[in-house]
N, C-alpha and C positions, 0 to 999 in steps of 0.2 A: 688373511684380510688385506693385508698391503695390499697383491697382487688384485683383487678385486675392484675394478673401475666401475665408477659411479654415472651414470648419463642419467637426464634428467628425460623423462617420458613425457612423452606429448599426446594429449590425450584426441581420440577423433572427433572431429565438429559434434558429429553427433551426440558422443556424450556429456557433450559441454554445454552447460545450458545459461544467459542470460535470464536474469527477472524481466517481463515483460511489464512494467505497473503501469497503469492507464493514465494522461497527463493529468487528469484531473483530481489524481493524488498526491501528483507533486505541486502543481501549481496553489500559491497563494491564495486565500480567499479574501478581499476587503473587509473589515470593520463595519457593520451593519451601520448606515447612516442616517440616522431620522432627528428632524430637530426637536428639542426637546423644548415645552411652552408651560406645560400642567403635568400632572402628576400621571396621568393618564397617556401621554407621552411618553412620559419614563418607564411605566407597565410594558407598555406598546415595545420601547427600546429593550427591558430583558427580556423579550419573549423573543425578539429579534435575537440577542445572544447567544439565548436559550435553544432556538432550533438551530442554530450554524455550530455551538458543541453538539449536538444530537449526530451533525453533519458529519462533521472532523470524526466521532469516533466509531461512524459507520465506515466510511474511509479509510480508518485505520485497522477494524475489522476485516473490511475488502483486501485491504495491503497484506494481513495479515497473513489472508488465506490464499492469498496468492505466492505469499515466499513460503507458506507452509506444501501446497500443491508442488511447485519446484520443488522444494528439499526433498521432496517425494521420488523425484523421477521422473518420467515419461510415463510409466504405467500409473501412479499416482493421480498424474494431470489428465490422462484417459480416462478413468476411474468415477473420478468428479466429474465431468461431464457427461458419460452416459450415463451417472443418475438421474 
């Protein structure tokens, strides 16, 4: 074991793969903004809430299934698409 040298492997581009996520998973979204007058307003304002969590966790779905397709491989990310 002593006599046994250790180097560290360098793996080819190829099979080194980057997550690709599309900016609009990383980027921020604003806080829905509507002034609020009546009650009816405020309805108006969670439904405003209501579909941008809808948003976020379709997003986080998409994100998901995009680091799930990497961890896969290249055969994986082929896979998925010619379905």
């Amino acid at each position: 074991c002593s006599a046994f040298e250790s180097k560290p492997v360098v793996m080819p581009t190829e099979w080194q793969c980057t997550p690709e996520v599309p900016s609009y998973l990383l980027n921020p979204l604003p806080a829905p903004d509507r002034p609020v007058a009546s009650n009816r307003d405020l309805l108006s304002l969670l439904a405003d809430y209501e579909s941008q969590r809808r948003r976020f966790n379709a997003d986080r779905t998409a994100t998901a299934s995009i680091l799930e397709r990497l961890a896969d491989g290249p055969d994986g990310a082929e896979q998925t698409t010619a379905e």
